[in-house]
C-alpha positions as CSV (number, residue, x, y, z in Angstrom):
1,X,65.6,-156.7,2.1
2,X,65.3,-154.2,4.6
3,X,67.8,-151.7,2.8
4,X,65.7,-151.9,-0.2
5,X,62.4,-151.4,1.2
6,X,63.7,-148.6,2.9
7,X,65.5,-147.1,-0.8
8,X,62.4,-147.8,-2.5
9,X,60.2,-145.9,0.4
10,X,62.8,-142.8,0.2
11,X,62.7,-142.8,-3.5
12,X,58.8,-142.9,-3.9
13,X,58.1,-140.4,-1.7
14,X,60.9,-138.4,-2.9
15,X,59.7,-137.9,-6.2
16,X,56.3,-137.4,-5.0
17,X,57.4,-135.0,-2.9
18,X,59.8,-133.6,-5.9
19,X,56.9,-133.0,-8.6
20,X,54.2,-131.8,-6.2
21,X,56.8,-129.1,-4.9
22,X,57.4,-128.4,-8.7
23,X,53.5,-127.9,-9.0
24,X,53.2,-125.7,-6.3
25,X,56.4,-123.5,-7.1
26,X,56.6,-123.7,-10.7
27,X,54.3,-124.9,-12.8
28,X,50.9,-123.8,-11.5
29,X,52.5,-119.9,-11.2
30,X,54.0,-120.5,-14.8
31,X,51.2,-121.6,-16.1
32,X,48.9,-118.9,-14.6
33,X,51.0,-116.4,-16.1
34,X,49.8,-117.7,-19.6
35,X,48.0,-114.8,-21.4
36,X,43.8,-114.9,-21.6
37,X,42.6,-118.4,-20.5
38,X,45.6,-120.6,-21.4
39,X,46.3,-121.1,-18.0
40,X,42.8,-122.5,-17.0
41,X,43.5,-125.0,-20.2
42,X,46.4,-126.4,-19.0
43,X,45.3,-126.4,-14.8
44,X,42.3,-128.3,-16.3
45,X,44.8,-130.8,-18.8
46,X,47.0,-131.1,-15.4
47,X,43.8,-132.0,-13.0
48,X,42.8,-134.4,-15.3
49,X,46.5,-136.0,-15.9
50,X,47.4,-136.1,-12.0
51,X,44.0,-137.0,-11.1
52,X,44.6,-140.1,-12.4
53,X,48.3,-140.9,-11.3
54,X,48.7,-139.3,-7.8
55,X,46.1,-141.9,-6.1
56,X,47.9,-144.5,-6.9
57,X,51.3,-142.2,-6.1
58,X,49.9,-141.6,-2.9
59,X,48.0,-144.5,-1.6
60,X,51.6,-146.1,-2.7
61,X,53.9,-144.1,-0.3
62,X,51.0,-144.7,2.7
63,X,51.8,-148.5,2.3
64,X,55.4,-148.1,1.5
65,X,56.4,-145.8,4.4
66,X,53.6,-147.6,6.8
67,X,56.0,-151.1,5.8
68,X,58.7,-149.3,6.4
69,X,58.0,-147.8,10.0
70,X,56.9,-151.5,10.8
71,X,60.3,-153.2,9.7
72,X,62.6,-150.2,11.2
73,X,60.7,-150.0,14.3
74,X,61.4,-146.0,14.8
75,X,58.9,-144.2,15.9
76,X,60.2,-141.5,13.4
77,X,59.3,-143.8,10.9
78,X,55.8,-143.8,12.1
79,X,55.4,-140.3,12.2
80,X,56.6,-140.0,8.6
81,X,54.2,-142.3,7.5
82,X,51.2,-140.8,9.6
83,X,52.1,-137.6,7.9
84,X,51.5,-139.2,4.5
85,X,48.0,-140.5,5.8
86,X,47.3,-137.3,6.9
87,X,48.3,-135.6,3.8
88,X,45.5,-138.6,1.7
89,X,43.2,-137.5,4.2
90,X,43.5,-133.9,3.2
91,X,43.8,-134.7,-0.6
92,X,40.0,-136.6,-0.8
93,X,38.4,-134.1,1.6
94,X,39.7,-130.5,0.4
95,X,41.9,-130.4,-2.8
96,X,40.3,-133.8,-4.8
97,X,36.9,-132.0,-4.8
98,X,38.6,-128.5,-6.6
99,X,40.3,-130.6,-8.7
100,X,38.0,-132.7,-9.7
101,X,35.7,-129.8,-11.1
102,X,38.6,-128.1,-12.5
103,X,39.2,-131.0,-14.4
104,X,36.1,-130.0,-16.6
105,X,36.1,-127.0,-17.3
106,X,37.2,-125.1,-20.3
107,X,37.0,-120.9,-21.2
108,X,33.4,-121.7,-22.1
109,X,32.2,-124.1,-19.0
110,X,34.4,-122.6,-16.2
111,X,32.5,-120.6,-13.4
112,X,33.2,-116.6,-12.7
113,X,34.9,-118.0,-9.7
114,X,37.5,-120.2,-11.5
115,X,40.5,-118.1,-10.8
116,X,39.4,-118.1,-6.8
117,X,38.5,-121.5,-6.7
118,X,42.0,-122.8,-8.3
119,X,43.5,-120.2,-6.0
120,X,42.0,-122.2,-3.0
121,X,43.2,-125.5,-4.7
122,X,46.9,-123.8,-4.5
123,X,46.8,-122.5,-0.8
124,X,45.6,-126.4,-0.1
125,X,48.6,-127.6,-1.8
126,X,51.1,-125.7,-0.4
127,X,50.0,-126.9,3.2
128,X,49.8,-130.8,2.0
129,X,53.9,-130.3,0.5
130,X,54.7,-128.9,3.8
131,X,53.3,-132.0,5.0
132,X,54.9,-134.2,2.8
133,X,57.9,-132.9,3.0
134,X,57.9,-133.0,6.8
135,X,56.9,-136.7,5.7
136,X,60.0,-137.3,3.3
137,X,62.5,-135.7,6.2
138,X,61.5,-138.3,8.8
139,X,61.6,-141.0,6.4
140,X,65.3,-140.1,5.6
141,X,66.3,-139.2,9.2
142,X,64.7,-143.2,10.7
143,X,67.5,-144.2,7.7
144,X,70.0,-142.8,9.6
């Protein structure tokens, strides 16, 4: 049981990890290269989309990686799954807020500051991977 909590835990967080990397590296500066105000329809599509999934995704690896640090007993493992608090923490009080609006708008509704606004969204999110990463590495590591 033990082996497969701590599968599970690895593989949650590692797909987590996996799409929000892809969000911050490819898809967001893809999608920002889209010519006039594509690229604010499909930010706003994905807000709206991963608004409603990642909660769940993240409030998930919290309990998974918390069980986990419990049952293993490594203080790695408690580290990790601080991290991923931390990261929940950051989510609701800086990048939920953004994305929340963002999910709204369109080229008619969105404010003259879209463009700096989602660019504060993606500075965020590149600090909350690095810490979910750093999660997902300790989690693999109090495997070993």
């Amino acid at each position: 049981m033990q082996h497969a909590l701590a599968v599970v835990t690895v593989v949650v967080v590692g797909l987590l990890v996996g799409v929000e990397f892809a969000v911050a590296v490819f898809v967001n500066p893809i999608v920002d290269g889209l010519p006039h105000n594509s690229g604010l329809v499909a930010r706003s599509s994905g807000a709206r989309l991963l608004g409603r999934v990642m909660p769940f995704w993240y409030i998930g690896s919290v309990l998974l990686a918390g069980t986990w640090a419990g049952v293993a007993a490594k203080p790695v493992a408690g580290v990790a799954a601080g991290l991923l608090v931390l990261s929940v923490l950051m989510s609701v009080a800086l990048l939920v807020p953004i994305n929340s609006r963002a999910a709204q708008w369109t080229p008619e509704t969105a404010p003259a500051d879209w463009r700096e606004q989602l660019g504060r969204w993606d500075r965020l999110h590149y600090v909350r991977v690095a810490v979910i990463v750093t999660s997902f590495v300790l989690l693999v590591l109090a495997l070993a």
